[in-house]
N, C-alpha and C positions, 0 to 999 in steps of 0.2 A: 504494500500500500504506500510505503514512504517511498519505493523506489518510483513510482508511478506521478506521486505529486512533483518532485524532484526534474522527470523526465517531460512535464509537462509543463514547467516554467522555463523549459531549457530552447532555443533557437531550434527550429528544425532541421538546420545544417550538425550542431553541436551532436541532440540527439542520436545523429547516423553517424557521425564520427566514432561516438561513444558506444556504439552499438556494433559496430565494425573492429572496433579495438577489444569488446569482448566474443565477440565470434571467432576471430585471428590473436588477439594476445598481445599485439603491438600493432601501430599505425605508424605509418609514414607520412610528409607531408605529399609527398609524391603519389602515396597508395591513393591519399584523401582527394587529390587534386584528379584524380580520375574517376573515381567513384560517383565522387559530387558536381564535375563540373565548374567549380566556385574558384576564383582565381588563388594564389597561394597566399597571398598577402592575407585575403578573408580569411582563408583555411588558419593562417598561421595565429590569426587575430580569435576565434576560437579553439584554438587547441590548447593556446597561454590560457585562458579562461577555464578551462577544463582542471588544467595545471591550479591554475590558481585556488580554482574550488575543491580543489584535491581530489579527483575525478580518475585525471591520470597522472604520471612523471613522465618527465623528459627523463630520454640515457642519450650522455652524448652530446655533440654539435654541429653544427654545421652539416654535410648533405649526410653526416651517416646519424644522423640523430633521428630516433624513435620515441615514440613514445605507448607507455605501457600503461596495465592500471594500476591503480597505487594499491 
């Protein structure tokens, strides 16, 4: 129930993000940018958000950075 309210205040970009990184176990911004269509700058502008709400972590930097869930 808490995951549902959570998921329903969330961007519907963010959602599929988040929902992709638990189906696979890690996202790429790369994986994200194909999935979604959305350009990478958005992409990356929710994924830090994700991050931030503790969602998921980054590993890593620059092109070999992923991110998992926390």
């Amino acid at each position: 129930m808490e995951r549902e309210r959570i998921l329903a205040d969330m961007p519907e970009l963010s959602v599929t993000l988040l929902e992709f990184s638990r189906e696979h176990g890690q996202i790429t911004v790369a994986e994200a940018a194909s999935i979604s269509h959305a350009s990478r700058h958005t992409i990356k502008d929710h994924l830090k958000a994700l991050v931030d709400q503790g969602h998921l972590v980054l590993h890593g930097a620059g092109r070999g950075a992923w991110y998992g869930l926390s």
